[in-house]
N, C-alpha and C positions, 0 to 999 in steps of 0.2 A: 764515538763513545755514545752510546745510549742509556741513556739516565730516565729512570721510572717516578713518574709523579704521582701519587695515588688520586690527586684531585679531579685528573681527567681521565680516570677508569670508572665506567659507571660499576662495575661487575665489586671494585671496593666499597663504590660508594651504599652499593645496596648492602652489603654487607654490616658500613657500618650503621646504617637503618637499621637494619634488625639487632645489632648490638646494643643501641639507644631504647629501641622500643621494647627487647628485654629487659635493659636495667632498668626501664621505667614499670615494669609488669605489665607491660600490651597493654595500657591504658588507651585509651584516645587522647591525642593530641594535634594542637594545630599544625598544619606544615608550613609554618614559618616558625613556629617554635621548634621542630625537628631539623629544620636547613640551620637554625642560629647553633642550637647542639651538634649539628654536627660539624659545623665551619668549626666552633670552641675546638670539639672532638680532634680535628687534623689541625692546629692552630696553638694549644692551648696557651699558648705568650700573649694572644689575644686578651687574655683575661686582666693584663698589667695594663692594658689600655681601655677596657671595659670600665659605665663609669656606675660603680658595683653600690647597692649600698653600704651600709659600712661595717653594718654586721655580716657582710660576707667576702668582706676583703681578705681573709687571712686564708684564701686558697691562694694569695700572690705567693704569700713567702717560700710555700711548699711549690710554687711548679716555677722549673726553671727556665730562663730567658736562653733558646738556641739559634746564636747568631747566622746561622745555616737554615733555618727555618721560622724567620722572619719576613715579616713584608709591610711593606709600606703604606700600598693603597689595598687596605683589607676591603673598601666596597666593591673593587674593580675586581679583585679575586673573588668577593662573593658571588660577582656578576654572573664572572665565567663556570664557578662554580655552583651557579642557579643553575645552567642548562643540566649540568651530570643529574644533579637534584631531580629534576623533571624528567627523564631519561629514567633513571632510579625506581623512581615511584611510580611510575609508568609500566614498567621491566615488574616490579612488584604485585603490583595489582592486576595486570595480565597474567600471572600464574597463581594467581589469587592466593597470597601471602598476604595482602592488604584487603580489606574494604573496598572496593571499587566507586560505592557508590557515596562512600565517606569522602572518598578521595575528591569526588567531583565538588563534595558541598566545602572542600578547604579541611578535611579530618585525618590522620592516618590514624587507623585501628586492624591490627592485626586479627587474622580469621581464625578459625580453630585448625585449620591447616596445620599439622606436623611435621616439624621438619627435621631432617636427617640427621642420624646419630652425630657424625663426623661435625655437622654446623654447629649443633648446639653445643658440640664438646669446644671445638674453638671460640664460642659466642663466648661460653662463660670460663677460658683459662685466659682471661687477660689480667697481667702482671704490671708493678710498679707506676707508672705516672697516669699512666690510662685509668688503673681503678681510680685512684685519687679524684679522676677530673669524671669521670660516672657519677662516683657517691656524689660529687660538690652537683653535679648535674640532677640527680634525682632528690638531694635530700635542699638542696639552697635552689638552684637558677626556679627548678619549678612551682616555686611558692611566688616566685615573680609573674603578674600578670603580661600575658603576652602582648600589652600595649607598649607597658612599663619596660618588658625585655629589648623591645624592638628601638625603644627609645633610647634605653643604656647603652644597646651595642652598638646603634648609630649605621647598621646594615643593613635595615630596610626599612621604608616610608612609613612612617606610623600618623602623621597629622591628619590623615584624611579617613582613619578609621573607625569605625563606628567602637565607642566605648560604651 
């Protein structure tokens, strides 16, 4: 039986990149703030263990707990889902859909690059839990400082960076 994980497709994971950084409007962003959106993104029961402030806890009660899509040691999955990440953004910025040189300084920002009828139509038809956790993603997590973000989610080393 073979069983498809989308965590170790990079070909998903680029995809959901460009779904993130649509709903964000191609702004610039860190990439450590687009690896935590996107772990949220494939995850989002993460967010009942995220420790949120409190004016933006009330996305727990709308996204629901799938005990099939649960996991324990979420840094160990971030680990592994660092490498697709960097694969990703790699695969990205060689067909010059990213910044290349953004990339290098820690940035993604989308190019004026065009992309295909067919992507943009699937970019923007997502339905039911996914918008939910988009809007909570552009309109709440990014108001959170990316020191502040790294520190709530507790998935990646924030003590030793420059604030």
């Amino acid at each position: 039986m073979i069983l498809y994980q989308p965590i170790f497709d990079p070909y998903h994971c680029s995809y959901r990149f460009l779904l993130l950084l649509n709903n964000l409007n191609n702004l610039e962003i860190e990439i450590d703030r687009l690896k935590i959106y996107d772990f949220i993104l494939l995850y989002p029961s993460f967010l009942h263990k995220m420790k949120l402030p409190q004016a933006y806890t009330y996305i727990r009660k709308s996204i629901k707990v799938n005990e099939y899509n649960n996991i324990n040691s979420e840094k160990n999955v971030f680990a592994q889902l660092n490498k697709m990440h960097n694969i990703s953004l790699n695969e990205l910025a060689s067909t010059s859909i990213i910044e290349s040189e953004r990339l290098k300084k820690g940035f993604v920002k989308r190019t004026e690059l065009v992309l295909p009828d067919y992507l943009l139509k699937s970019i923007s038809n997502q339905s039911g839990e996914k918008i939910k956790i988009l809007n909570y993603i552009k309109n709440d997590l990014n108001n959170i400082p990316i020191h502040k973000l790294k520190e709530r989610s507790g998935l990646i080393e924030y003590r030793y960076d420059k604030v």
